[in-house]
N, C-alpha and C positions, 0 to 999 in steps of 0.2 A: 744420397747426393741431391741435392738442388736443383731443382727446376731450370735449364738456363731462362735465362729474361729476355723477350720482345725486344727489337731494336725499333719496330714499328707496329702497329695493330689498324686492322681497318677490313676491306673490303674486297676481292675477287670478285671481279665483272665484266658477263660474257655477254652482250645485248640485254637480256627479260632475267639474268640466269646469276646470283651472286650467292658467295656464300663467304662468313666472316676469315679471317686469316691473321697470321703474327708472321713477321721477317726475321730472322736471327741471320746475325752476319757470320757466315763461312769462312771466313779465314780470320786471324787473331797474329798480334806480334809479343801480346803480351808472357810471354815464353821467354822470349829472349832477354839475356843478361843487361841490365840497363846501370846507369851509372847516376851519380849525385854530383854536382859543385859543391866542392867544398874548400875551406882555410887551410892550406897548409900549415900556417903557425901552428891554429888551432884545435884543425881536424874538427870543426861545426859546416854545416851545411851554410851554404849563401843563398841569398835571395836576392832576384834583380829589382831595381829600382828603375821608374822611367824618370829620364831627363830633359827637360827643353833642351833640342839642341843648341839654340841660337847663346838662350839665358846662362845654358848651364845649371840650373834651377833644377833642385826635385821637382814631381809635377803629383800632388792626389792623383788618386784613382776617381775621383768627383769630377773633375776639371778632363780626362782622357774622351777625347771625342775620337771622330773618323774624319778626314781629308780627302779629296780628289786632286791627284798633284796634274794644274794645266799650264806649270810654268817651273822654273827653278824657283826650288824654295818659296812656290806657289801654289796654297792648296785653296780647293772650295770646299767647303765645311758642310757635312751631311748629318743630319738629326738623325736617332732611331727610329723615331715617328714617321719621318718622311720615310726609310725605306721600307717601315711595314707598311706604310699605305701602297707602296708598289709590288709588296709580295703577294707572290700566285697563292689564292685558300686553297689550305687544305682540307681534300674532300673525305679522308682521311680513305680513298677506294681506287683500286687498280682497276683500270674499266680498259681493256683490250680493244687495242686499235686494228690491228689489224695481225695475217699470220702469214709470214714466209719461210722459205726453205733457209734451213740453218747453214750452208754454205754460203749462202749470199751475203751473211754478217763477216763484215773484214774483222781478222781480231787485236788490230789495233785500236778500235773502238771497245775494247773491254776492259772494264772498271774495273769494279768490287762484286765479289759475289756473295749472295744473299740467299740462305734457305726459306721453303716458304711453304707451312703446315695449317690445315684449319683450328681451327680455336674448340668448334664443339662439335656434338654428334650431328645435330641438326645440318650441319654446313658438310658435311664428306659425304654424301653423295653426289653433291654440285660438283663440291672441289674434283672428286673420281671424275665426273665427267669430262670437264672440261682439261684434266690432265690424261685421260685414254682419246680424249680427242683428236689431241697433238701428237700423243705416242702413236696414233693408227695411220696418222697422215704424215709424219717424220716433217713436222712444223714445228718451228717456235713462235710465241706471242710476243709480241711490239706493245705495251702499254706506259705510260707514265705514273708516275708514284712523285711525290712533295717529299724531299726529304730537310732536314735543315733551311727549309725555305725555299731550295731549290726545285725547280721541277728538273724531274730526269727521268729520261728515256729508259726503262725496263726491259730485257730480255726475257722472256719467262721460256723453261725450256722442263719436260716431264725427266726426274731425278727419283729412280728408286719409289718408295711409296706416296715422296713429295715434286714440290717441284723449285729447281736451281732459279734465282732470278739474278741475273746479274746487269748493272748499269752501265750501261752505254754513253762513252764523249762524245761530246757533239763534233761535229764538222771544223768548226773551227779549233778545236781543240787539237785535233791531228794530222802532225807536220806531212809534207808530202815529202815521199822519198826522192826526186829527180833533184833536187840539187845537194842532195848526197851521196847520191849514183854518179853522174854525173863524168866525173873525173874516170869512171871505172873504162879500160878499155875494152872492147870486143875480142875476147881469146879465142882463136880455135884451138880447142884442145885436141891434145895428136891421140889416136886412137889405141894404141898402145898403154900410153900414160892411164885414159880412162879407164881402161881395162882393169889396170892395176889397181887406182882408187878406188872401182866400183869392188875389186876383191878381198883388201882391205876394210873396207864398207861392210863386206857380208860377214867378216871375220869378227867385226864385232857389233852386228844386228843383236838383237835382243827386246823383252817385253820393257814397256814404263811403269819401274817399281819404285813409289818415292820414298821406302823406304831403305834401296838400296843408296841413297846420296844423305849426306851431313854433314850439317852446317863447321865444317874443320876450323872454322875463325871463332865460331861458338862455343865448341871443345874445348879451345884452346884457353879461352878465356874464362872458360869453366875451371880445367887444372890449373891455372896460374892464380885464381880466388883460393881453392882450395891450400896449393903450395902455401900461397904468401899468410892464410889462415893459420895454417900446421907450422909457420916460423921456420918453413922450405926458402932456398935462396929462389928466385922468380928467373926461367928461363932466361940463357940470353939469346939475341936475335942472331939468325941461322945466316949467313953470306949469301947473297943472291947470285946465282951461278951465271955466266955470262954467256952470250948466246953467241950459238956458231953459224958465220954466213954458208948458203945453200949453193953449193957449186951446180952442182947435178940435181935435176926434180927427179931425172929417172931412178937415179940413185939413191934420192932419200925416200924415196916412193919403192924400191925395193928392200933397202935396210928398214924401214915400216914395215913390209909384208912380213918378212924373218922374227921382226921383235912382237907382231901379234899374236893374241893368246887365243887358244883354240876354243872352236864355239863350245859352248856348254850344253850340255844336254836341255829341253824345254821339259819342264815342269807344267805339272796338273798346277790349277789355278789354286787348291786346295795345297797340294805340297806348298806351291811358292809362299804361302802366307805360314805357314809351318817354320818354312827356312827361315822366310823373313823375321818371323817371332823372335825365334831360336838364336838368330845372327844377333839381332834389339838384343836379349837375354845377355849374351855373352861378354857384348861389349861395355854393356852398363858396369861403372866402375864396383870393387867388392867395399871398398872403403868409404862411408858419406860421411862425413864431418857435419856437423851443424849447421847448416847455410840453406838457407832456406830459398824456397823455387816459387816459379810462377804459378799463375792461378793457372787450373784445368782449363782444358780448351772446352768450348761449349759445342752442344752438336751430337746426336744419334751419331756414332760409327767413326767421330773423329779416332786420330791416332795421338796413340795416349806419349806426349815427350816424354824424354829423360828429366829428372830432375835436375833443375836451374838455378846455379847459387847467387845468393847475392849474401855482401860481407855483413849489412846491418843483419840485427836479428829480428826474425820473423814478428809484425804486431800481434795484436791477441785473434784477430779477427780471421787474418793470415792463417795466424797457426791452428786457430779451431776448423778451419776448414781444409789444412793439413792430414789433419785427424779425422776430417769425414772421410778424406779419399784414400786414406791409409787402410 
């Protein structure tokens, strides 16, 4: 299997103390079943065309510029050149600003997250330090990184033998909640009622297995590729059940306690990944039809998907790299 590829390459820096690094991004969508426009007459894929709105006129891809809209149907016209003369350089090095306790980051300031490995032998001693640094003192690093032109705020936090970096929105970026609280009234809840829900609540406590949850809309349109391949009639849509008004909380707050399912026994951390195997194993369909799946996720330790269909057939490039992970 393939090396995954750099999302960025550069520098780790701690005051006097740097040592080389690569980012690779942590999470991927490319998994998921994706679709084409296409001609129903024809069944050929479409492509957009831009249009003057005003002319109605095709418009090249020569003549496509950028806009600042300061009025109706009033743009100011911005060149490439002018806004690389105002983009932040790239130093292409993460130089730590400073280190705070990981509970003091709201997590609504959390982006994307980003793994982050030294490059060569010369550089993992620095990199060990200054990630047993933060592990000894239960810190995370505050640094900035250039990405896309953008400068952004970095998280850097010690992950296993590396370290997680994830980016941070800015202030302005993050709605405040009081004027969607707001509305909400002051409940005292009656003591009783609590009781119940806090009992409920323990009934179904449990560890965070993410391989216990799946994506059901994902499945779904997994067998329906699959049916509609095999010349299956294509599901029809199921009747949304209607919902019944709540006379009684105490009531449905007991009819809850009666219909929950009893705790389950806690598993060793080694069982749990057993089961979880096991349960992945079982569910995977016995049947694959020809339809080809998303690229492997990249990443030491990712969790390996189910295979992903899509109804075109797999390129060459696709399917050679089918064949490696086969």
């Amino acid at each position: 299997m393939a090396a995954p590829r750099p999302y960025w390459k550069g520098h780790l820096k701690l005051s006097l103390v740097s040592c080389p690094i690569a980012l690779y991004s942590a999470a991927t969508s490319s998994e998921r079943v994706s679709f084409r426009q296409i001609n129903k007459q024809t069944g050929h894929r479409l492509r957009q065309q831009l249009i003057d709105e005003v002319t109605r006129e095709p418009v090249e891809s020569a003549d496509k510029g950028r806009g600042y809209e300061i009025g109706k149907n009033v743009y100011l016209p911005i060149e490439d050149d002018e806004l690389d003369a105002v983009a932040i350089e790239s130093s292409h090095t993460i130089e730590i600003d400073r280190f705070v306790p990981r509970a003091q980051i709201d997590e609504r300031y959390f982006d994307s997250p980003y793994y982050l490995a030294p490059t060569d032998e010369v550089g993992q001693e620095a990199f060990a330090v200054i990630r047993e640094a933060m592990r000894s003192e239960g810190m995370v690093a505050l640094a900035r990184i250039v990405l896309a032109k953008r400068e952004r705020v970095i998280m850097l936090q010690p992950w296993d033998k590396g370290l997680l970096g994830t980016t941070l929105r800015y202030g302005y970026e993050v709605r405040g909640a009081d004027e969607y609280f707001e509305d909400i009234r002051d409940v005292k809840v009656a003591p009783d009622m609590l009781k119940l829900a806090k009992h409920i609540l323990e009934t179904k406590a449990g560890d965070f297995e993410p391989t216990e949850f799946s994506d059901r809309y994902e499945d779904a349109v997994v067998d329906l590729l699959k049916r509609k391949q095999a010349g299956m009639p294509a599901p029809r849509a199921k009747p949304v059940p209607g919902t019944t008004n709540v006379i009684s909380l105490m009531d449905a707050l007991k009819k809850s306690l009666g219909s929950a399912p009893a705790v389950a026994p806690k598993k060793s951390a080694g069982g749990k990944r057993a089961a979880a195997k096991e349960e992945a194993m079982r569910k995977q369909p016995q049947v694959k039809l020809p339809i080809a799946g998303g690229k492997k996720a990249a990443g030491k330790g990712a969790e390996k998907p189910a295979d992903k269909p899509a109804v075109a057939a797999p390129s060459a490039s696709r399917a050679k790299a089918r064949r490696r992970s086969a």
